[in-house]
N, C-alpha and C positions, 0 to 999 in steps of 0.2 A: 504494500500500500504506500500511498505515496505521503509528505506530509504532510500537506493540507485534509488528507482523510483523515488522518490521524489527529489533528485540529481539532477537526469537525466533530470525531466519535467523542475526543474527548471535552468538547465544549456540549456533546450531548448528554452524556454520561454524569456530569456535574451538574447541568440544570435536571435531570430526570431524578438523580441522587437527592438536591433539595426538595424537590415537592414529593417523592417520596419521606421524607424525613420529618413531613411535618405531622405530628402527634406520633412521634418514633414511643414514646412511652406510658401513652393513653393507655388506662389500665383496660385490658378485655372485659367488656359490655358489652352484648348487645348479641341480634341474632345467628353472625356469622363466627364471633369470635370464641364461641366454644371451641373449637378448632387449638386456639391458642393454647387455652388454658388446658387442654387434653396434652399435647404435646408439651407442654409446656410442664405438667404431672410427672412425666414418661421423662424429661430430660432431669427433673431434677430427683427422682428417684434414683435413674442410673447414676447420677453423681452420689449421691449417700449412698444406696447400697451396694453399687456397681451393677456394671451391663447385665451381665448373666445372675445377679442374684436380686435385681430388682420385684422389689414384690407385685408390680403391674405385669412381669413376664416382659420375656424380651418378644418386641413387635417385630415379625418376620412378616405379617398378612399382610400388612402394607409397605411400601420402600424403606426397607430399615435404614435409607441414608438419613430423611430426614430428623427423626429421633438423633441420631450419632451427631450429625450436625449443629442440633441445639444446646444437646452439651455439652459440645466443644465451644460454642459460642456463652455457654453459662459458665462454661468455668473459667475461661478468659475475663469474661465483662464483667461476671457476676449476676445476681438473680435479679432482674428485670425485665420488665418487658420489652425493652429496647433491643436488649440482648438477644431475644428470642427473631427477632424482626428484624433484625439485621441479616437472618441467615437468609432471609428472604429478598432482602432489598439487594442484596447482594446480586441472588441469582435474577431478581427481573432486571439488572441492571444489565446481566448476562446476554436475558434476550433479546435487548434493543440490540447489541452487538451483533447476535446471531442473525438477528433480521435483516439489519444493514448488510452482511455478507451474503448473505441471501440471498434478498434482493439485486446485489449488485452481480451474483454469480449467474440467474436466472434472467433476468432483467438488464439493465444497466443501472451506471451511478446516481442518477438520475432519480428513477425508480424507486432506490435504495434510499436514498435520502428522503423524499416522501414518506415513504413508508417507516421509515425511523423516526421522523416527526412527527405525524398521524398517529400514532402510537403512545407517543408522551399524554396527553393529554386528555385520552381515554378515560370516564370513569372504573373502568375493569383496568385498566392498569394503574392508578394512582389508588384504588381502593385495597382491592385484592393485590396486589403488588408486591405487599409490606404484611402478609396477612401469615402466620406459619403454618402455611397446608401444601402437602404434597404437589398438588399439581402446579404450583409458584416453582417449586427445585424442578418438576420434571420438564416442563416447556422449553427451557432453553437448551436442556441435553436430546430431546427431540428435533428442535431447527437444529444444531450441530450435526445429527447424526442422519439427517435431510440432507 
């Protein structure tokens, strides 16, 4: 890539990073964010008892990355819910990236760039985005693997 791409992804990547980030800590309320507070059960068990002797069991039915992930991100940042949603903002930050290559592989730059902009702004992306549920980690290892 050239460095005005590299510019561009990263002046996207930085305004997409703040407006994901705002209520990084808002405590989980509400219809969607049980989600949080389940994994969020599941990450801080495996830290007290550890992975395999967690008294919730260790979750294989669903993508055990996600679990691993949150508490690695709890035990770094510590117990919050910022900590939890990071692992997430992380990965949708992922797949504006993946989109842009994408885009630009299928399509052209052009293309790419729209669609990477179009994107931001999305309530499904600024909402769900920042939310710690599996399918937030799986989307952008899916356009990757696209």
């Amino acid at each position: 890539m050239k460095k005005s791409e590299w510019i561009f992804l990263i002046i996207v990547i930085c305004v997409a990073a703040l407006l994901l980030g705002i209520g990084i800590n808002k405590p989980f309320f509400g219809h969607h964010d049980w989600n949080g507070v389940w994994y969020g059960s599941i990450a801080r068990d495996y830290l007290r008892d550890g992975i395999f002797y967690s008294k919730m069991g260790l979750f294989l039915h669903y993508p055990p990355l996600l679990p691993l992930l949150l508490t690695s991100s709890r035990w770094i940042l510590g117990p919050s819910e910022g900590a939890l949603r990071i692992v997430s903002i992380i990965f949708s930050l992922l797949t504006l990236i993946s989109i842009y290559i994408l885009g630009k592989k299928l399509y052209r730059k052009s293309a790419a760039i729209i669609a990477t902009l179009f994107t931001i702004p999305l309530p499904i992306f600024l909402y769900f985005g920042k939310m710690p549920v599996h399918e937030v980690i799986l989307l952008p290892l899916i356009l990757i693997t696209v």
